[in-house]
VOSEBA-190462 format. One line per 10 residues: number of its first residue (from 1); for each residue y, x, z of C-alpha. Coordinates in pm, 1 decimal, always signed. Layout:
! VOSEBA-190462
NUM	Y/X/Z; ...
//
This chain:
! VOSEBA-190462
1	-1633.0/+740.2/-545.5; -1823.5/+419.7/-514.2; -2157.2/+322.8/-743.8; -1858.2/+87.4/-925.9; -1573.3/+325.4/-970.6; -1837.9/+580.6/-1103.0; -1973.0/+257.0/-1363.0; -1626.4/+180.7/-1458.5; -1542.5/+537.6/-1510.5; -1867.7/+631.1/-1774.0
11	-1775.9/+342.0/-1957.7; -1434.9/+429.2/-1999.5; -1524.0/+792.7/-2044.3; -1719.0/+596.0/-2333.3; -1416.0/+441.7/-2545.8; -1205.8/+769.8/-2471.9; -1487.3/+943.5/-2678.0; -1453.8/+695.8/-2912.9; -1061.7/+674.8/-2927.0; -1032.0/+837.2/-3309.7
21	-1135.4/+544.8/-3451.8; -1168.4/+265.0/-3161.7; -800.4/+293.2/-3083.4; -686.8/+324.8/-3457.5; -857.9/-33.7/-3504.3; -729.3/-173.3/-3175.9; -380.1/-30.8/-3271.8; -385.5/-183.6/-3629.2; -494.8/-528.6/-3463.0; -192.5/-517.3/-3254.9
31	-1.5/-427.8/-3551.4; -126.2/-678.0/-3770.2; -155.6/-964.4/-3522.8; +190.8/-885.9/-3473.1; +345.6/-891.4/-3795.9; +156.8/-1174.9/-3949.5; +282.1/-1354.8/-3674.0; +651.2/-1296.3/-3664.3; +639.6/-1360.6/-4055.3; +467.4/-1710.8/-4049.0
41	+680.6/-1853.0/-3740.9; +1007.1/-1686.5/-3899.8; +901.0/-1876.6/-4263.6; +849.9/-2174.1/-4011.5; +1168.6/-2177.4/-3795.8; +1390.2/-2189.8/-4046.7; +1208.1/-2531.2/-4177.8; +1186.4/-2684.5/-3860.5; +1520.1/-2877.8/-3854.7; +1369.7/-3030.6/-4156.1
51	+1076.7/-3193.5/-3954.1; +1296.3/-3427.4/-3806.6; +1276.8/-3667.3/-4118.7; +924.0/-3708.6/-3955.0; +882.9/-3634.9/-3629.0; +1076.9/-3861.2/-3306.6; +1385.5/-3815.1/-3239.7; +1442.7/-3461.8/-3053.3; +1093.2/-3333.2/-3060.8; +1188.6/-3039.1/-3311.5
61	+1347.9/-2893.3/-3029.9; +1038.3/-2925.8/-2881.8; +840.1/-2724.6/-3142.6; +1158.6/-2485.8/-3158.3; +1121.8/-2357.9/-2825.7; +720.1/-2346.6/-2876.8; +764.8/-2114.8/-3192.1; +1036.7/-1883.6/-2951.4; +770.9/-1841.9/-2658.3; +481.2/-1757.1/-2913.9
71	+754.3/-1549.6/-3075.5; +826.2/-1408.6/-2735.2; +463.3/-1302.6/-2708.2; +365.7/-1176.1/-3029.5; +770.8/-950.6/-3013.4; +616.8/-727.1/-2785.3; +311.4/-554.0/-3053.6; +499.5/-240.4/-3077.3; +423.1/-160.8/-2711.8; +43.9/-261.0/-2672.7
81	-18.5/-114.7/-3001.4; +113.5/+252.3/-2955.5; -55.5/+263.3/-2646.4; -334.7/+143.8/-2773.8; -317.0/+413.3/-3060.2; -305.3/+683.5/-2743.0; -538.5/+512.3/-2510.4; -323.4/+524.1/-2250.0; -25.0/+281.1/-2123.5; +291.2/+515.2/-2242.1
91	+581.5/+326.8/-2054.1; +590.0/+405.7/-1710.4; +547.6/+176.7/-1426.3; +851.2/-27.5/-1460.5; +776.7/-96.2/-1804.8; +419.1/-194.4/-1664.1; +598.2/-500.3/-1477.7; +844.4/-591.2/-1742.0; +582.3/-607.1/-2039.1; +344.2/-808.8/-1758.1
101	+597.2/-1067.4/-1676.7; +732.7/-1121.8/-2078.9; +431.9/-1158.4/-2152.3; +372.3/-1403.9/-1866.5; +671.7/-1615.7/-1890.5; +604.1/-1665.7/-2327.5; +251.4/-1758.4/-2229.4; +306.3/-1988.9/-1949.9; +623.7/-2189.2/-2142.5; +359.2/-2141.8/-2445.5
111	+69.4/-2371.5/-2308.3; +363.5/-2607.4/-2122.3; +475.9/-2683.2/-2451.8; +181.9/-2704.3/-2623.5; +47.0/-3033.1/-2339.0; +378.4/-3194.9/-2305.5; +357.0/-3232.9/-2681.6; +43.3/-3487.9/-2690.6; +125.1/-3616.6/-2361.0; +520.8/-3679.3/-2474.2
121	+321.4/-3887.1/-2775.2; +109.8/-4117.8/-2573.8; +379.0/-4237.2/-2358.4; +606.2/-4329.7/-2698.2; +294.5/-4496.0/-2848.9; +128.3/-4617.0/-2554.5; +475.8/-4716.6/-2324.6; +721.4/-4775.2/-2592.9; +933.1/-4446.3/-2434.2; +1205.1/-4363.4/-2700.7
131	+1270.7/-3999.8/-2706.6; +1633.1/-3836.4/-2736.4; +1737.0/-3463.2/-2770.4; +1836.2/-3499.5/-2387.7; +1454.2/-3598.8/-2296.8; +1358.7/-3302.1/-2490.8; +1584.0/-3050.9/-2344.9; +1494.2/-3137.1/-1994.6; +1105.8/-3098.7/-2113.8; +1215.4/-2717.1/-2253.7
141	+1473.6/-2625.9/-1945.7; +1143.2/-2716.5/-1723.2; +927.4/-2488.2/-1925.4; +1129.0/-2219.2/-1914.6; +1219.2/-2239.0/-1568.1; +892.7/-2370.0/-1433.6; +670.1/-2032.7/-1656.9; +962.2/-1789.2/-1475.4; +922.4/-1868.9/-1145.3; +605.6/-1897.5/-1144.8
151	+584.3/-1568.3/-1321.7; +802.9/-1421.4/-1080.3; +572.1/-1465.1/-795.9; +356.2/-1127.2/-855.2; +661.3/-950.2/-845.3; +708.9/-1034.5/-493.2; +364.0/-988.5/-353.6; +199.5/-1309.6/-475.7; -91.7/-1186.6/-684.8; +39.1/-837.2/-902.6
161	+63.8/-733.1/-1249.2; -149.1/-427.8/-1322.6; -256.3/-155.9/-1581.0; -584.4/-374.4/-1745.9; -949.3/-174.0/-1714.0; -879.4/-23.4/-2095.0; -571.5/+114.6/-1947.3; -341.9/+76.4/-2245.4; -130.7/-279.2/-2155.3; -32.8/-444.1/-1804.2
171	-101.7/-828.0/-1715.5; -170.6/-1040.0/-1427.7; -438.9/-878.9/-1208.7; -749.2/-1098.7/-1190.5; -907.5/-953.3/-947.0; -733.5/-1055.6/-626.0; -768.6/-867.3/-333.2; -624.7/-1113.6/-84.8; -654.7/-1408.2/+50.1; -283.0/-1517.9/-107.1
181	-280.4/-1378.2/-439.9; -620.5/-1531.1/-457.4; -458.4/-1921.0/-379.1; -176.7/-1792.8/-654.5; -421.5/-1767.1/-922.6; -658.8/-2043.6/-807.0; -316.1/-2299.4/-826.2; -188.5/-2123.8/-1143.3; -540.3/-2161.1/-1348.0; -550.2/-2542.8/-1247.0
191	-176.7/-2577.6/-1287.9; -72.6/-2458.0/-1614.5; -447.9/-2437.6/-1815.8; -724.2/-2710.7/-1631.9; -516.7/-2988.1/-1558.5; -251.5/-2987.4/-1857.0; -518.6/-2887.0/-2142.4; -718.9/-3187.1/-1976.1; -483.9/-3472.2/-1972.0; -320.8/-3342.8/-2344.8
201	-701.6/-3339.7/-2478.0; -729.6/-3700.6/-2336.3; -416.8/-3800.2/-2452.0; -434.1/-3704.0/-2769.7; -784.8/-3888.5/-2780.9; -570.1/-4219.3/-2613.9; -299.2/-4204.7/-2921.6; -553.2/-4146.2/-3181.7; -768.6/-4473.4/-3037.5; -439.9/-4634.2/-3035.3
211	-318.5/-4564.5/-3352.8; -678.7/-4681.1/-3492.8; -601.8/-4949.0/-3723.5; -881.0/-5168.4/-3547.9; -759.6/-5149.9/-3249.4; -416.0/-5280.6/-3346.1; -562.6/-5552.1/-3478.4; -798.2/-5602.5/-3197.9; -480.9/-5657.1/-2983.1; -324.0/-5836.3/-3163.9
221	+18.2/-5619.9/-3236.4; +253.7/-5621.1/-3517.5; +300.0/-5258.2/-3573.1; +553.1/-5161.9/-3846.0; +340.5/-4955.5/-4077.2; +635.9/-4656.7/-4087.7; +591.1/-4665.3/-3708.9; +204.9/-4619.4/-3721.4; +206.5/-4321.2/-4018.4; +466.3/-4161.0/-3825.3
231	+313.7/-4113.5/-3497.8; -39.4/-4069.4/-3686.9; +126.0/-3700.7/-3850.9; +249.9/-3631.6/-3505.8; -44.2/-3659.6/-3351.7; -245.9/-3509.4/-3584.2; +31.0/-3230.2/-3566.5; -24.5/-3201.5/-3230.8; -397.4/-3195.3/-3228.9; -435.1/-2913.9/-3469.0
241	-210.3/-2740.6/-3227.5; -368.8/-2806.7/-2885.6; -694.7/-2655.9/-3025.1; -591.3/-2332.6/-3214.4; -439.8/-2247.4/-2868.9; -703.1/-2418.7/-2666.1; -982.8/-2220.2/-2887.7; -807.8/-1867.6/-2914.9; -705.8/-1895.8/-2536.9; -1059.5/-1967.5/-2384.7
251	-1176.8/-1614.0/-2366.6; -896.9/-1522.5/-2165.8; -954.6/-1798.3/-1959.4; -1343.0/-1746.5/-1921.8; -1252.6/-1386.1/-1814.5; -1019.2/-1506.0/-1577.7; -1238.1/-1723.0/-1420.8; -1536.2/-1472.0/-1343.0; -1338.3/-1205.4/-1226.1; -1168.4/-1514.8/-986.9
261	-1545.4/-1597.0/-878.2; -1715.5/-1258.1/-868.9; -1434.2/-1011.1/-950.1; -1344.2/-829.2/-1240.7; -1718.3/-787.6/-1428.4; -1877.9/-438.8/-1492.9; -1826.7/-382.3/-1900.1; -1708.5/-202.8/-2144.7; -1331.9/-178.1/-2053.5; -1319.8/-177.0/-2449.1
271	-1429.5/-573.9/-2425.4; -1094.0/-684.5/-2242.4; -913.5/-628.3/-2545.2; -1078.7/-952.1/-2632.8; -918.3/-1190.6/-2431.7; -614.6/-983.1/-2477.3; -598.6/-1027.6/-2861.4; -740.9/-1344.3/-2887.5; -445.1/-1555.3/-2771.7; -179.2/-1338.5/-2991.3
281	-428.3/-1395.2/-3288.7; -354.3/-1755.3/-3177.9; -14.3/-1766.2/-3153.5; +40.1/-1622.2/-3513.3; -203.8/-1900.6/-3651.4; +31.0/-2181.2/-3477.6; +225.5/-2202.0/-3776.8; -41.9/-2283.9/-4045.9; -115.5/-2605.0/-3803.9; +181.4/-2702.4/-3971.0
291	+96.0/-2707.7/-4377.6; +14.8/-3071.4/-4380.4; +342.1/-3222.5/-4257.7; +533.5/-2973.5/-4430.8; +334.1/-3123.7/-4752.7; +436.7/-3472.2/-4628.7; +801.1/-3348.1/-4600.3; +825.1/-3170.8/-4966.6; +630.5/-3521.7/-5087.0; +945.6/-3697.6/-4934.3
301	+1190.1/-3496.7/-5063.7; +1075.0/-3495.6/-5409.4; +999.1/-3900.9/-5439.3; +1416.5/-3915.7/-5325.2; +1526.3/-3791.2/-5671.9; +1287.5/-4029.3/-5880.7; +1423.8/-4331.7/-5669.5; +1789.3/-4208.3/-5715.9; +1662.1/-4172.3/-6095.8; +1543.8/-4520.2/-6134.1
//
């Protein structure tokens, strides 16, 4: 046993002797991530068809399919949680590969979603695009397929899905030991989290400066004032969600990258539960980026019945 095999073994040794409470904890995060999750987006799917009163035409399927791949994500608590409750991953090796790749495919079609959302916005506001339920359906099929393939690729020998150092769940192994599985995760990092979280942070930023009321003015466009409020509430809509997943994502990303630079980093094994929580805990708080549009919709709805009173 080498000087880092015995490190990584004392410090698990470590949480084991720590496991009557440490695990109960980690267990009840999973638990309560889980269901707190899974109740908000269920409370918010079934209001969704009401958004499109607000939202362009077609983009609630849009938010549909990002509330089924969070869903998709948070679904599978029952698994890292008893496991986490017995330190130990309890589901055998296939189940290793099948929780890896759910888990991959949800996340992946998650963050897809989640860019195409302010980037779908600043080509309506800045190109005049009108948006359709085809448009939008394309956008989801490519999500879908685009997250599965590329989460199939591990599963055939580019880059592998693994037991993580706490030994209690399975995900995408960071720390590549070839040359190919390296160039997989190098292309997949800039791919689905560098470039897309760039360009949707910038365009989000465009659309706002657009939207500005100065700078309609400044150009000298008549902008019908329903147009302007509308995409204002989308964008702001989209805003709030680009940075809860943004924020509660980053820690897996930051561990991702160092163990891509300098491999997997000599710690706690207890601490990867961080970056492993962290983007469930975001995905349950997706929905709550929703309360102010669903206060403009229920402000709508109740003005119809004075005007049909007057």
């Amino acid at each position: 046993m080498d000087g880092g095999e015995a490190i990584s073994k004392t410090m698990f040794d470590s949480v084991e002797g720590k496991r009557d409470y440490f695990h109960c904890l980690v267990a009840s995060l999973f638990f309560g991530i889980g269901l707190l999750g899974i109740c908000l987006h269920g409370r918010n799917l079934s209001r969704l068809p009401k958004l499109d009163r607000v939202l362009p035409p077609g983009v609630v399927n849009l938010h549909f399919h990002l509330a089924l791949a969070n869903l998709g994500i948070l679904a599978m608590f029952p698994f890292g949680g008893i496991s986490a409750l017995f330190n130990r991953w309890l589901f055998g090796e296939l189940g290793c590969q099948i929780y890896a790749f759910e888990g991959m495919v949800c996340g992946l079609t998650s963050i897809f979603l989640t860019c195409i959302l302010p980037l779908l916005q600043f080509a309506v506001v800045r190109f005049g695009l009108k948006t359709n339920s085809t448009i939008c359906h394309v956008l989801t099929f490519s999500a879908w397929g685009t997250a599965v393939a590329w989460s199939a690729f591990p599963l055939f020998g580019y880059g592998s899905y693994n037991l993580e150092p706490h030994r209690t769940s399975c995900a995408l192994d960071m720390g590549a030991d070839s040359h190919l599985s390296m160039k997989y995760l190098v292309v997949l990092t800039a791919l689905y989290y560098v470039f897309p979280v760039g360009l949707a942070a910038l365009s989000a930023w465009m659309v706002s400066k657009q939207l500005s009321f100065h700078s309609f003015k400044k150009r000298g466009q008549n902008q019908d004032r329903k147009f302007l409020d509308s995409n204002r509430r989308t964008n702001e809509l989209n805003i709030r969600i680009l940075l809860t997943s943004f924020l509660t994502w980053l820690p897996l990303g930051i561990f991702a990258g160092i163990s891509m630079w300098r491999g997997p980093p000599n710690i706690n094994p207890a601490f990867y539960y961080i970056p492993q929580l962290s983007p469930k805990f975001g995905c349950a708080l997706i929905p709550l980026a929703y309360r102010r549009i669903w206060h403009e919709v229920n402000r709508k709805n109740s003005a119809k019945p004075e005007k049909h009173a007057r």
